[in-house]
C-alpha positions in Angstrom: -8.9 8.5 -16.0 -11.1 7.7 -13.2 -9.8 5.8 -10.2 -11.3 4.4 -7.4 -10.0 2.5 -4.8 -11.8 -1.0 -3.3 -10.5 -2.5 -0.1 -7.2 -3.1 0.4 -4.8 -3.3 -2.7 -7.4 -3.4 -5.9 -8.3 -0.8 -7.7 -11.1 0.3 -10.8 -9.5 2.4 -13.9 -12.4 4.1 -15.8 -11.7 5.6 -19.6 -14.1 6.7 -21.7 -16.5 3.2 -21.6 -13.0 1.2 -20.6 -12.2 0.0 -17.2 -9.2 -2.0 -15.9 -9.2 -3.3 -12.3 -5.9 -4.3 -10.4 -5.3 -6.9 -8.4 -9.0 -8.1 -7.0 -8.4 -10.0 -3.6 -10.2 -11.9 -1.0 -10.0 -8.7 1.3 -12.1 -6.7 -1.5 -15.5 -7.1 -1.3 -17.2 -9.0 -4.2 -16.2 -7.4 -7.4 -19.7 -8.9 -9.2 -21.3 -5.2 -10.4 -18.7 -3.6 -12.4 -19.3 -4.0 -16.0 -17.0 -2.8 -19.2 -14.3 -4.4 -18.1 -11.5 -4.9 -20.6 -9.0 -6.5 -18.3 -8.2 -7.2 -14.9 -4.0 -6.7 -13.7 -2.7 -9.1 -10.9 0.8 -8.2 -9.9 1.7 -10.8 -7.6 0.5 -14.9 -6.9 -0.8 -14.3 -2.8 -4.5 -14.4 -2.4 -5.1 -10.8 -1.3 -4.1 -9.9 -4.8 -5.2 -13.1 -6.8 -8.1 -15.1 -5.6 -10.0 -16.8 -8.0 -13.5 -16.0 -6.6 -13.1 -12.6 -7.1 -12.2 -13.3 -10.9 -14.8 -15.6 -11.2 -17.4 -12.7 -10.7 -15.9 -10.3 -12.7 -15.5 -12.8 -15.8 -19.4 -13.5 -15.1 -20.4 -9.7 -15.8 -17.5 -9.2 -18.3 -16.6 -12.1 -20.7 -13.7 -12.4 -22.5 -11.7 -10.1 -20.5 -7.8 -10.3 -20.7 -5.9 -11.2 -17.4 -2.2 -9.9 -17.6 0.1 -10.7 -14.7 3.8 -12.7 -14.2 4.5 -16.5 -15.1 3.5 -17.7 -11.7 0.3 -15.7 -11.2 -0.7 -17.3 -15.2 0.6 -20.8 -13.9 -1.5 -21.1 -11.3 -4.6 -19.2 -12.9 -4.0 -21.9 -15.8 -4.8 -24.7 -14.0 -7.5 -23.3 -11.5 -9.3 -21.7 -14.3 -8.3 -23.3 -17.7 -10.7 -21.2 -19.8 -9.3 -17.5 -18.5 -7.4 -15.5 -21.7 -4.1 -15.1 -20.2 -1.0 -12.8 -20.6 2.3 -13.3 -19.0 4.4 -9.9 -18.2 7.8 -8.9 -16.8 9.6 -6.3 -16.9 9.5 -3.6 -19.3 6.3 -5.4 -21.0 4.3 -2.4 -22.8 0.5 -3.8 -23.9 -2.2 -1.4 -25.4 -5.9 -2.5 -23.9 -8.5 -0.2 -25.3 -8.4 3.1 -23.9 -5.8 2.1 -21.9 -1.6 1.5 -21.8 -0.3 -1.1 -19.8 4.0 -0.5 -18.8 5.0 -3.4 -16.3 8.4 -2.8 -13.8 10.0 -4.9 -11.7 10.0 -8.6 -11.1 10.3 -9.8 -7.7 8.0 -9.0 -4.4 9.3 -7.2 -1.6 11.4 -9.3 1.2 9.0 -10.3 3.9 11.5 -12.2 6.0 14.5 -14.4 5.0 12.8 -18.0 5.6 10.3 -17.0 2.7 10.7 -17.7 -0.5 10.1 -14.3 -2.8 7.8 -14.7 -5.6 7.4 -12.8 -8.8 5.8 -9.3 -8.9 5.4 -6.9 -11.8 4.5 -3.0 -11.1 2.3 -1.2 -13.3 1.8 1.8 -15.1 -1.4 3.0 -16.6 -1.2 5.4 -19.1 1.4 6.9 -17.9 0.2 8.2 -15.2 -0.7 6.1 -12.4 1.8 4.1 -10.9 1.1 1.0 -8.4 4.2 -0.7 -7.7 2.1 -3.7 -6.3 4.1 -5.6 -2.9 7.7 -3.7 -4.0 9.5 -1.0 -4.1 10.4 -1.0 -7.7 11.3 2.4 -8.8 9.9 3.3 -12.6 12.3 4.5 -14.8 9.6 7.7 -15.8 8.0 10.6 -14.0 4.6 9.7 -12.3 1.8 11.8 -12.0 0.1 9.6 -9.6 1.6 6.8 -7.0 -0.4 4.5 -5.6 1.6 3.6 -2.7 1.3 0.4 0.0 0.9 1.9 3.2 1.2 -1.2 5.2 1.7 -4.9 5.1 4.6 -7.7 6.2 6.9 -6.6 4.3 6.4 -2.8 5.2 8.6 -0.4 7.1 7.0 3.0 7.0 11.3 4.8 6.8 11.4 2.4 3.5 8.2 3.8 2.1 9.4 7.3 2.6 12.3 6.5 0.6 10.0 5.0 -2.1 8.3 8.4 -2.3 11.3 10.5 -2.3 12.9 8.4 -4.2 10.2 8.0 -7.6 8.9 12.0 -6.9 5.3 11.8 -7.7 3.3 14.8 -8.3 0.3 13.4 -5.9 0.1 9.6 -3.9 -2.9 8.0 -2.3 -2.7 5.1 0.3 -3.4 1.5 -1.0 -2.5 -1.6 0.5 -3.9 -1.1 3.7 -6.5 -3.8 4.8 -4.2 -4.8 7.7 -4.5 -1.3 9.0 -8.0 -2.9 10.9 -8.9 -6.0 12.7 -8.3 -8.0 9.8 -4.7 -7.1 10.3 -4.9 -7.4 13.7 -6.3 -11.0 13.0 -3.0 -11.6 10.6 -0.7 -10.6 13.0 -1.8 -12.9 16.0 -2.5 -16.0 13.1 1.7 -15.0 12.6 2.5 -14.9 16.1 0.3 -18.6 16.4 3.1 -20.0 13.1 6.3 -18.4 14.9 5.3 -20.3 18.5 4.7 -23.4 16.7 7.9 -23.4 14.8 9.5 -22.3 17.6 8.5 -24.7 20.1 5.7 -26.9 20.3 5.4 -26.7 24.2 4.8 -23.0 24.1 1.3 -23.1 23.0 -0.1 -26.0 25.6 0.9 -22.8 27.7 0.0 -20.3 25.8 -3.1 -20.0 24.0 -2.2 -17.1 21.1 -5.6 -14.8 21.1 -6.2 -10.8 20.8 -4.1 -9.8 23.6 -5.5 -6.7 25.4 -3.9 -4.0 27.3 -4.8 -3.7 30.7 -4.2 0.1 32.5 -3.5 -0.7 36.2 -4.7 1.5 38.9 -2.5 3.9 40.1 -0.4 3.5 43.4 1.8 5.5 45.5 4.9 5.5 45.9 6.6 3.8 49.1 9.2 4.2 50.7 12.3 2.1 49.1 14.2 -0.2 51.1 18.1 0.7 51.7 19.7 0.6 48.0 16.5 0.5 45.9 14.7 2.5 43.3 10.8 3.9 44.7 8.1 1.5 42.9 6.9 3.4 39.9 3.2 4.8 40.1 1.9 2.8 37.6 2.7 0.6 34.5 0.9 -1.3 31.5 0.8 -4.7 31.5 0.1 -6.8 28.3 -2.2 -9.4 28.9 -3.3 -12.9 26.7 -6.2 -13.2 28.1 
């Protein structure tokens, strides 16, 4: 099996003339040139694993294709686009698709914080080989040869994914899941901090305008002499600035 690795969390399976590709989302690039395509997995409803446009183009090239993925990922495709041949999964769903097998684990998406609702999410494994646990830490009940791990997001704490690894014991693993791990990220994180000030308190943003804070290095100072009781000034700090 051949496996490459797109942008972020989706993936391209190549057997024989078969291919498979997992969770196509708006941070992948255009998905409108890969042809032989028998189905297309979406483990989870949020738009950087399901995004209509992306499906869009790769039904264009490849007609007819199955989409399997969990009741809510199915709901919503079903009424965005009607004409899609859908599958829903949950755990411990076994499909055959061509040259491929198709074992699904799990049901639920990692906990991102308390105030959001989880949705449903369904790890996968392909031939029983590759594993891809989409945004969880659901633990197959089978050796893996191959894990393709999240490496970060929300919902990430790198000591958790260490205990994912130890825990399932793959032979070999390979990053995926790691779009925010770039401006785009960086872009996600200040769009959060923007939705935390405004919950928090309205006033907070006439006074603070949430953009790509910078670190500023200050020059460096000597010391002086301290005043009766006090600590010397330190020779130089970092100040974060919201410029």
């Amino acid at each position: 099996m051949l496996i490459t690795k797109f942008e972020h969390a989706c993936l391209v399976l190549a057997e024989g003339q078969d291919k498979i590709i997992v969770d196509p989302g708006f941070y992948t690039r255009p998905m409108d040139a890969v042809s032989g395509v028998r189905a297309v997995v979406i483990t989870h409803v949020h738009d950087d694993h399901c995004y209509e446009e992306q499906l869009d183009r790769i039904v264009a090239v490849n007609p007819g294709l199955k989409v399997y993925a969990p009741a809510e990922v199915c709901a919503r495709l079903s009424a965005s686009r009607p004409n899609l041949d859908l599958t829903v999964v949950m755990h411990g769903d076994f499909y055959p698709e061509g040259e491929f097998t198709l074992e699904f684990f799990g049901d639920l998406h990692a906990e991102i914080h308390r105030s959001i609702p989880l949705v449903q999410n369904c790890g996968v494994l392909v031939n029983g080989k590759l594993y891809y646990p989409g945004d969880s830490y659901t633990q197959p009940d089978c050796k893996v040869e191959l894990l393709a791990c999240p490496a970060s997001a929300p919902w990430l704490k790198i000591g958790d994914v260490m205990d994912f690894i130890a825990a399932v014991k793959p032979a070999r693993s390979f990053a995926t899941h790691n779009a925010l791990l770039s401006e785009v990220g960086h872009t996600l994180i200040i769009q959060e901090f923007s939705w935390l000030l405004n919950r928090a308190a309205e006033s907070l943003i006439t006074f603070c305008r949430v953009r790509a804070p910078r670190f500023r290095q200050l020059p460096q100072r000597s010391l002086k002499e301290p005043e009766s009781g006090r600590s010397p000034e330190p020779t130089f700090f970092s100040q974060l600035c919201c410029a």
